[in-house]
GULUMLUM-862815 format. One record per residue: residue in one letter; x, y, z of N, C-alpha, C, O in turn. Coordinates in Angstrom, 3 decimals, padded with zeros to 6 digits, always signed. Example, Ala and Ser with C-alpha at 12.3 -4.5 7.8 and 13.67 -1.06 7.14 Angstrom:
vovo=A, nu=+013.190, nv=-005.690, nw=+007.800, cau=+012.300, cav=-004.500, caw=+007.800, cu=+013.200, cv=-003.300, cw=+007.800, ou=+014.236, ov=-003.319, ow=+008.465
vovo=S, nu=+012.850, nv=-002.250, nw=+007.080, cau=+013.670, cav=-001.060, caw=+007.140, cu=+012.900, cv=+000.030, cw=+007.870, ou=+013.409, ov=+001.138, ow=+008.039
//
This chain:
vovo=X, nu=+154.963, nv=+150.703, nw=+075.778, cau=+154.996, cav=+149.384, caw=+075.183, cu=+156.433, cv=+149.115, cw=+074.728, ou=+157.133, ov=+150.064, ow=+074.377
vovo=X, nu=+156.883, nv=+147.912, nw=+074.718, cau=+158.120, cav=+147.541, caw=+074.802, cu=+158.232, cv=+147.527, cw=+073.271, ou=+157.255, ov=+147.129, ow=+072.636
vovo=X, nu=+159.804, nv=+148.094, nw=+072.347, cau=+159.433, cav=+147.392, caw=+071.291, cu=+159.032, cv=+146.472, cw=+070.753, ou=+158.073, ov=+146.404, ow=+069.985
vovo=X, nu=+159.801, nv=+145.579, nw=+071.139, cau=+159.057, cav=+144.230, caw=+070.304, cu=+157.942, cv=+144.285, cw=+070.149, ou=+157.509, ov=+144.218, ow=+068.999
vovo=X, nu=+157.026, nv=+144.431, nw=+071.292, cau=+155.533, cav=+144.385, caw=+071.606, cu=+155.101, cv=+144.759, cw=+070.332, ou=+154.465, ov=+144.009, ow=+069.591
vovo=X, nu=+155.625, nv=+146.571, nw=+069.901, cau=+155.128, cav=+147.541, caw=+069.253, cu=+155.300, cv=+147.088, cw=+067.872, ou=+154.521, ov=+147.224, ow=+066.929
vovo=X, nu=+156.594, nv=+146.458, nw=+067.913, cau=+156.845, cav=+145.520, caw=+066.644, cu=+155.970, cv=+144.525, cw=+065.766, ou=+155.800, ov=+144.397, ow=+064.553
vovo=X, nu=+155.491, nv=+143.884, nw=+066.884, cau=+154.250, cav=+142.681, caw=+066.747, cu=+153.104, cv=+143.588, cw=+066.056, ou=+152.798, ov=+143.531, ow=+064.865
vovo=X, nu=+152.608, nv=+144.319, nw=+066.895, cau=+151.072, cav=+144.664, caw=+066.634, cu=+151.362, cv=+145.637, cw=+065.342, ou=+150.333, ov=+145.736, ow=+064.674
vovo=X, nu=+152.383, nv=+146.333, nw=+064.830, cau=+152.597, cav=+147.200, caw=+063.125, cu=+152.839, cv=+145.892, cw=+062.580, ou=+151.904, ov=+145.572, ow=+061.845
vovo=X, nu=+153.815, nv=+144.933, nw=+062.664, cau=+153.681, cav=+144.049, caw=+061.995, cu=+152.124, cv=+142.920, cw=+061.863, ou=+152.079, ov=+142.033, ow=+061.010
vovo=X, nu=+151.134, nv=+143.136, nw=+062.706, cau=+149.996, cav=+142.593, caw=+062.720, cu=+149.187, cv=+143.732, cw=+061.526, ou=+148.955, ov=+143.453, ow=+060.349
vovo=X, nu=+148.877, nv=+144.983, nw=+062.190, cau=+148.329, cav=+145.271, caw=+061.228, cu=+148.580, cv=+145.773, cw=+059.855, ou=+147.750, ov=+146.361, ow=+059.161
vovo=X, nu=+149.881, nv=+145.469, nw=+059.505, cau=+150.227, cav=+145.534, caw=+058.130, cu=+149.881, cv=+144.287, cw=+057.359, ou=+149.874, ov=+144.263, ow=+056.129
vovo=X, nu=+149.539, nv=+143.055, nw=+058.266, cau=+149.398, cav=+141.772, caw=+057.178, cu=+147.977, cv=+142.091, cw=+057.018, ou=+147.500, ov=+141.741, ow=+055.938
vovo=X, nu=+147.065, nv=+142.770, nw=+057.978, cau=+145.657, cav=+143.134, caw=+057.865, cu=+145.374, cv=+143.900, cw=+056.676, ou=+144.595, ov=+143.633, ow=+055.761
vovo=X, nu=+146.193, nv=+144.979, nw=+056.849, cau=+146.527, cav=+146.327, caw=+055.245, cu=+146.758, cv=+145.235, cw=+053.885, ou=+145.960, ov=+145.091, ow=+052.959
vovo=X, nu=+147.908, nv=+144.618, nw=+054.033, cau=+148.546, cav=+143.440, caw=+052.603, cu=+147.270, cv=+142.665, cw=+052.468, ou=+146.704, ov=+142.639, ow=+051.375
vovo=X, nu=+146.899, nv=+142.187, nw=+053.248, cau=+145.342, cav=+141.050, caw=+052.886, cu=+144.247, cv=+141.318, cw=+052.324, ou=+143.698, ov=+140.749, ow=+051.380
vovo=X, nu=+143.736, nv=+142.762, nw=+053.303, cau=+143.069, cav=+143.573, caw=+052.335, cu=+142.745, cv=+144.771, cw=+051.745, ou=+141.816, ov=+145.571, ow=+051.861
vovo=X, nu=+144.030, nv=+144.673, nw=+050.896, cau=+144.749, cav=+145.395, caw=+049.924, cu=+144.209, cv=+146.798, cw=+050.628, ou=+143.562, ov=+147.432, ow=+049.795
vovo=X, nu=+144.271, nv=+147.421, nw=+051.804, cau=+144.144, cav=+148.478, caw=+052.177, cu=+146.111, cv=+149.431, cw=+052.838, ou=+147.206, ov=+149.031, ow=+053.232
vovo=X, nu=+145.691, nv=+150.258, nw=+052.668, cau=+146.348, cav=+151.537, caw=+053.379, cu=+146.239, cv=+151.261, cw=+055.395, ou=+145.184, ov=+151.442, ow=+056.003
vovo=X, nu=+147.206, nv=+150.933, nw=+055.903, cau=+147.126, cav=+151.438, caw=+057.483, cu=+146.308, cv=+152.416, cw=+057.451, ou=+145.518, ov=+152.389, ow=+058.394
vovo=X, nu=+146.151, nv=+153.459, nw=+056.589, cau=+145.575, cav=+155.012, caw=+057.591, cu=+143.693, cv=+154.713, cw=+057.117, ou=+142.692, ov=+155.302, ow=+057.524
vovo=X, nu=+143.840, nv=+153.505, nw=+056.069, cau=+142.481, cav=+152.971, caw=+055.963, cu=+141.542, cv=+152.102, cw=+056.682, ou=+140.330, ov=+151.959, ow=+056.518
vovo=X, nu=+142.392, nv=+151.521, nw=+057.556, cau=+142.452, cav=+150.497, caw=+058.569, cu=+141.311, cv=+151.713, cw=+059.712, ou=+141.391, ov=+152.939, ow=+059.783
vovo=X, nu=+140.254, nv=+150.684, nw=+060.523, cau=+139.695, cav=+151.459, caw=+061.610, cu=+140.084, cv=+151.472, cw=+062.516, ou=+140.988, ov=+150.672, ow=+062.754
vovo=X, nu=+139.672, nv=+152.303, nw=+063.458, cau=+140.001, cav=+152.312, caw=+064.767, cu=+139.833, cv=+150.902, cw=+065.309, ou=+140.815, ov=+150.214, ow=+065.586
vovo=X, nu=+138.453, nv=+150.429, nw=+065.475, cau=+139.026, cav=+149.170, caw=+065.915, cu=+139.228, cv=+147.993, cw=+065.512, ou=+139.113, ov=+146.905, ow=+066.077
vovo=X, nu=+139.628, nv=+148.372, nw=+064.195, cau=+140.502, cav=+146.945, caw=+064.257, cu=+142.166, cv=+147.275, cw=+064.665, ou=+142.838, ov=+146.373, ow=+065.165
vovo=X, nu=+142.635, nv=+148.346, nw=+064.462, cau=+143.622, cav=+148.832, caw=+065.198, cu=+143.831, cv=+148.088, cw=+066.367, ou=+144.647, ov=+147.227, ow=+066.696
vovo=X, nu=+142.539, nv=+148.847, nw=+067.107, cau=+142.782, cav=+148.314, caw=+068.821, cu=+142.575, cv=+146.802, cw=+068.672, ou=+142.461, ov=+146.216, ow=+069.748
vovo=X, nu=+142.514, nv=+146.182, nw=+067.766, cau=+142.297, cav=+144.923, caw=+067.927, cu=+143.760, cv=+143.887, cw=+068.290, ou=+144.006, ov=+142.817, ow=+068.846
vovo=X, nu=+144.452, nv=+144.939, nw=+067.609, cau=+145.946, cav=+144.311, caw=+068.098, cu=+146.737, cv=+144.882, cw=+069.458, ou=+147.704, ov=+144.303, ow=+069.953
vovo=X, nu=+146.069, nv=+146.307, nw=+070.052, cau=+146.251, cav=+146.473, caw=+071.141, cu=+145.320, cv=+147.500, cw=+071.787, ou=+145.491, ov=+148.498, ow=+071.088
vovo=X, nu=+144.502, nv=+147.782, nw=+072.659, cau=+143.947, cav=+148.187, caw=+073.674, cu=+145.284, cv=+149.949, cw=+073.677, ou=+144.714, ov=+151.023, ow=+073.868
vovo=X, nu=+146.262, nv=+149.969, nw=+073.546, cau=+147.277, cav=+151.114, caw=+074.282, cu=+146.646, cv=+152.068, cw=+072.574, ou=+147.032, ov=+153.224, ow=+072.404
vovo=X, nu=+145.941, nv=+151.557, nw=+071.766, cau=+145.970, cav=+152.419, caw=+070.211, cu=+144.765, cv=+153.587, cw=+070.888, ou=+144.059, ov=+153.496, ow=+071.892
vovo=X, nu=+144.873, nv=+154.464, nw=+070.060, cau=+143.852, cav=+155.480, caw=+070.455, cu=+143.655, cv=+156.342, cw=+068.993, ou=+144.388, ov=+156.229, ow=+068.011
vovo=X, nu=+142.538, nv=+157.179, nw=+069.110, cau=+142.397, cav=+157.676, caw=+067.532, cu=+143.932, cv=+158.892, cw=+067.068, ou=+144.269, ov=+159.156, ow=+065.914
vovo=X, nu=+144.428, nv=+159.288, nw=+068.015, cau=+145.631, cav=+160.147, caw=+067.543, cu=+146.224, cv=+158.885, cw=+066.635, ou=+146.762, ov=+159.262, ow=+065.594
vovo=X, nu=+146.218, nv=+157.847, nw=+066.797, cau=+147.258, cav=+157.063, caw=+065.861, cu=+146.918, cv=+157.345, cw=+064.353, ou=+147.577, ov=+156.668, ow=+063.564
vovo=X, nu=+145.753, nv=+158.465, nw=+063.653, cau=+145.983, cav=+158.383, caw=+062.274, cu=+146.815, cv=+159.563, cw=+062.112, ou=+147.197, ov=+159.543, ow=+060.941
vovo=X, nu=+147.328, nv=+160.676, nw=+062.765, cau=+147.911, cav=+161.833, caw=+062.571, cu=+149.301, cv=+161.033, cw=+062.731, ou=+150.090, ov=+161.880, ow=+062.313
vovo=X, nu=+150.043, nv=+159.954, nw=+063.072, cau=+151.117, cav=+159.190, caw=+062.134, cu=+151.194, cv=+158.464, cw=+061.177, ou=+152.270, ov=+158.119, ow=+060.688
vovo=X, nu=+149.941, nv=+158.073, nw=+060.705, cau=+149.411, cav=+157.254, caw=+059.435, cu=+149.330, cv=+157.849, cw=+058.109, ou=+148.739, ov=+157.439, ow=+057.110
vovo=X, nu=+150.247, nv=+159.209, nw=+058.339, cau=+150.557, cav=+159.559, caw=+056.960, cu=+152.106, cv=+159.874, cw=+056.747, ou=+152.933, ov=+159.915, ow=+057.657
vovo=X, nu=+152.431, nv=+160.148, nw=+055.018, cau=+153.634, cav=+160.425, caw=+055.098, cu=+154.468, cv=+161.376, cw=+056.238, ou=+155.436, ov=+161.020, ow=+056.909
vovo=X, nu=+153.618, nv=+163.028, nw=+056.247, cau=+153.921, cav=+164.377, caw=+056.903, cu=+154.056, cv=+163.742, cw=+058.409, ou=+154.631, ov=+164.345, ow=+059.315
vovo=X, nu=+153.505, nv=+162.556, nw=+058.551, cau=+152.863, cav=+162.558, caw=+060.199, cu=+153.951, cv=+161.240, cw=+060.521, ou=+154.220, ov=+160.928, ow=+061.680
vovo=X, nu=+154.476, nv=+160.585, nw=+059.441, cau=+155.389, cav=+159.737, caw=+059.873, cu=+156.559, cv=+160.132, cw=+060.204, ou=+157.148, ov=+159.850, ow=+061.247
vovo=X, nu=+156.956, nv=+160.833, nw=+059.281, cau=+158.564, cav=+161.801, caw=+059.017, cu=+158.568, cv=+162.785, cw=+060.087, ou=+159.673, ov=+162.876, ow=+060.621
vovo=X, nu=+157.957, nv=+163.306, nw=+060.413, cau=+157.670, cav=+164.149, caw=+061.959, cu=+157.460, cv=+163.710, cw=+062.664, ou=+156.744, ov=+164.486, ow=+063.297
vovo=X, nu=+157.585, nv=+162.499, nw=+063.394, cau=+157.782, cav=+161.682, caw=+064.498, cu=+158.901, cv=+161.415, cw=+064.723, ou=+159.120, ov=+160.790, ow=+065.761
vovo=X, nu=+159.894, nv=+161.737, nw=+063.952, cau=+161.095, cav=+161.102, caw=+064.439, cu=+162.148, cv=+161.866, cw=+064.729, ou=+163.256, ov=+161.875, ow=+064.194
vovo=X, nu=+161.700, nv=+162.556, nw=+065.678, cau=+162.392, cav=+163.504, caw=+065.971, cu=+163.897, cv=+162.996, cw=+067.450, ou=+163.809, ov=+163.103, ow=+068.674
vovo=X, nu=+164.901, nv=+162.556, nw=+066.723, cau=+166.299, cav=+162.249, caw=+067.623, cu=+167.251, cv=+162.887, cw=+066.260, ou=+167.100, ov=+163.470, ow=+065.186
vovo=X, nu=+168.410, nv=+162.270, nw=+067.227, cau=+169.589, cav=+162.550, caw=+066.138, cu=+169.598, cv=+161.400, cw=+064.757, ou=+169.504, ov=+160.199, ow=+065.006
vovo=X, nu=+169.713, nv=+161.864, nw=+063.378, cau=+169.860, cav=+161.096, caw=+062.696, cu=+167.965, cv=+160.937, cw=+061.957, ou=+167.599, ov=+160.503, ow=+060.865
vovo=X, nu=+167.379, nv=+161.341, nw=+062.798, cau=+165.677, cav=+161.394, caw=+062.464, cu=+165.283, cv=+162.887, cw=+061.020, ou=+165.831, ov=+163.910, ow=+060.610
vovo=X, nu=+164.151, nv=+162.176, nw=+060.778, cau=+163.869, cav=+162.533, caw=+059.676, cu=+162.528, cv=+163.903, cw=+060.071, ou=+161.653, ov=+163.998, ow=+059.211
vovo=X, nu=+162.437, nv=+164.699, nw=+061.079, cau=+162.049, cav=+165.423, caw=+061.483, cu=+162.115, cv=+166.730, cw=+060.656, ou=+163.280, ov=+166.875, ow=+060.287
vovo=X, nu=+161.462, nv=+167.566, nw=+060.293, cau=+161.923, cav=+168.844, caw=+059.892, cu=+163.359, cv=+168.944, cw=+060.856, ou=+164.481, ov=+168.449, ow=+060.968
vovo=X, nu=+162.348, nv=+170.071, nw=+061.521, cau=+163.227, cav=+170.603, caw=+062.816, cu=+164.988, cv=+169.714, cw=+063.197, ou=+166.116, ov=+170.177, ow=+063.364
vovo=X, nu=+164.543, nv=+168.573, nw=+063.203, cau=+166.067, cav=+167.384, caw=+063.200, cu=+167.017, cv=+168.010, cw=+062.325, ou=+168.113, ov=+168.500, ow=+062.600
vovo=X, nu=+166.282, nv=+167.891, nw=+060.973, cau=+166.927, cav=+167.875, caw=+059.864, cu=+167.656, cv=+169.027, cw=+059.468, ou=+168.781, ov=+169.157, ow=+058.987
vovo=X, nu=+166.648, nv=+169.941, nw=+059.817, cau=+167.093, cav=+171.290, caw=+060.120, cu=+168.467, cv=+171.966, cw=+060.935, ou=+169.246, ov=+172.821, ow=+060.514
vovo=X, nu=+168.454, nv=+171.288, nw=+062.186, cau=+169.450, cav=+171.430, caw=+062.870, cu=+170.669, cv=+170.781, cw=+062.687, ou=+171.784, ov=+171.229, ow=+062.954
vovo=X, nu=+170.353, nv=+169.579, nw=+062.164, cau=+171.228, cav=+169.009, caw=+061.251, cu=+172.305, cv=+169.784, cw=+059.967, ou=+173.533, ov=+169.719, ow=+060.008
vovo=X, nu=+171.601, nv=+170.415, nw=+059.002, cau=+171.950, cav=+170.936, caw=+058.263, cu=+173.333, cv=+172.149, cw=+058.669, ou=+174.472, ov=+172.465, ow=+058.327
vovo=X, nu=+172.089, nv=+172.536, nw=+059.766, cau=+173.381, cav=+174.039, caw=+060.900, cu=+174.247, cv=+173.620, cw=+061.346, ou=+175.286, ov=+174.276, ow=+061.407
vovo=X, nu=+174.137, nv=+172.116, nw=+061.927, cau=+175.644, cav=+171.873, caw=+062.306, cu=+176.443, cv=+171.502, cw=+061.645, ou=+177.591, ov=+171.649, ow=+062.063
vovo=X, nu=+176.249, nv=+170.858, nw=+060.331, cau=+177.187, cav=+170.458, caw=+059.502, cu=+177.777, cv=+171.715, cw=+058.623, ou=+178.914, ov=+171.555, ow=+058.178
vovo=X, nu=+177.178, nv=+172.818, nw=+058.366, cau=+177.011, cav=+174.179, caw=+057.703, cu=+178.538, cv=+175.220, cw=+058.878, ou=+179.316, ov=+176.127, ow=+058.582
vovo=X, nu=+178.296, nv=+174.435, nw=+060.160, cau=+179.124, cav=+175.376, caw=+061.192, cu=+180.355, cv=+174.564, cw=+061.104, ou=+181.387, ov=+175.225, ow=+061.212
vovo=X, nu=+180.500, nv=+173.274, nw=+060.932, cau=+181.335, cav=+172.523, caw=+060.878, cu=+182.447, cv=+172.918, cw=+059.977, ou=+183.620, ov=+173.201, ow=+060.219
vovo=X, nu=+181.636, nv=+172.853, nw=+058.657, cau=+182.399, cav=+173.430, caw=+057.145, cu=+183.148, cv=+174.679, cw=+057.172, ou=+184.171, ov=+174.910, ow=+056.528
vovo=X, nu=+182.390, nv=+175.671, nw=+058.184, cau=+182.560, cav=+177.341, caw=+058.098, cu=+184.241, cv=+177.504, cw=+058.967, ou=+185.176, ov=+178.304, ow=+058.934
vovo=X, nu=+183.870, nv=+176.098, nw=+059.774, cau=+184.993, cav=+176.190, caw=+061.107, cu=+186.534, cv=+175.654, cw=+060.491, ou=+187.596, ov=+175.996, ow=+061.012
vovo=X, nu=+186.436, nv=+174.731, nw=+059.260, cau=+187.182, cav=+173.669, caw=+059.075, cu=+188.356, cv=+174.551, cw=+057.977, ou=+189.318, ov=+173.953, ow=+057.495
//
């Protein structure tokens, strides 16, 4: 899904969450799929903090493991300088 797309439908079901006064990870499955057909039930294992922050795994991402490696290179950087 293209961002934007992906953009639309989190921004859809967050006005669903704000309206009624619920949590995304409270939100059902289908009303989920109600904003797209591509949702499937893995989407609550990112519907939490642990499960958000571990998705983002690139450079600059908030990943353990990222962050982690992060740390080593800046740690090798210092050692080198």
């Amino acid at each position: 899904m293209a961002f934007r797309d992906a953009h639309e439908v989190v921004g859809l079901a967050v006005r669903l969450g704000l309206e009624s006064q619920r949590d995304l990870s409270e939100l059902t499955l289908a009303e989920l799929q109600g904003f797209s057909a591509l949702v499937s039930e893995d989407v609550f294992a990112y519907l939490t903090l642990e499960g958000s922050v571990a998705a983002r795994q690139h450079i600059g991402g908030t990943a353990p493991e990222t962050v982690k490696a992060a740390i080593q290179a800046a740690r090798q950087l210092l050692d080198n300088a």
